[in-house]
N, C-alpha and C positions, 0 to 999 in steps of 0.2 A: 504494500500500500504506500509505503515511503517513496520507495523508490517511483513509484507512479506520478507523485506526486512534484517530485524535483523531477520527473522529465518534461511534466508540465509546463511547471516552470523553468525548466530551458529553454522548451519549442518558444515559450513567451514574450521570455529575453530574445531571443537568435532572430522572432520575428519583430521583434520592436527594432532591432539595429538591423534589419533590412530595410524597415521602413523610414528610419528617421536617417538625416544624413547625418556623420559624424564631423566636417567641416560646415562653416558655417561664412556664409555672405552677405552678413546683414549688417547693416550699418549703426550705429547709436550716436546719434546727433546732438548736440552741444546742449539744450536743452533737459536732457535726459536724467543727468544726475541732479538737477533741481529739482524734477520732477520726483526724482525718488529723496532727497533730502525732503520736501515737501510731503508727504505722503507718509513718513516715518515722524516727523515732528508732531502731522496732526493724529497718527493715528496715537501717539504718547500723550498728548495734550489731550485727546477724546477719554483714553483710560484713565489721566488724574481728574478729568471731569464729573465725567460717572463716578469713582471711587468716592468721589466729595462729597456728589449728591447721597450717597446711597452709603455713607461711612457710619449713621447712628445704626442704620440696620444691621450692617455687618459685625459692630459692638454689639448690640443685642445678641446678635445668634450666637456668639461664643462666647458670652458670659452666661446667657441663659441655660446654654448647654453646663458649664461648670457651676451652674446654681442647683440645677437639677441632676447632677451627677454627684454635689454634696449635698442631697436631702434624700436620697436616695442610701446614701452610706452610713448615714447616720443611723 
């Protein structure tokens, strides 16, 4: 069954590198890496957003959990 299984996924693999080329002719144009500095900044700026919004909730849920795990032990 193993062995069926990795031949699978070779046929997989051997078919993905026939189909994909291994050289590449594509250009990335001077704007590009703003684009990705841009896109990395906001999606950080998006995640301390939300965390702000939504930081008493996340306090609650881990202290309620150790509120109810010492009332429980007691």
């Amino acid at each position: 069954m193993r062995q069926r299984i990795l031949n699978g996924v070779g046929r997989s693999f051997l078919l993905a590198l026939s189909v994909f080329r291994l050289t590449s002719v594509a250009y990335i144009g001077a704007g590009t890496g703003s684009l990705i500095i841009q896109v990395v900044l906001a999606s950080m700026l998006g995640a301390a957003v939300v965390t702000r919004i939504y930081w008493q909730r996340i306090k609650e849920f881990f202290s309620r959990n150790k509120e109810e795990d010492s009332a429980h032990g007691e």
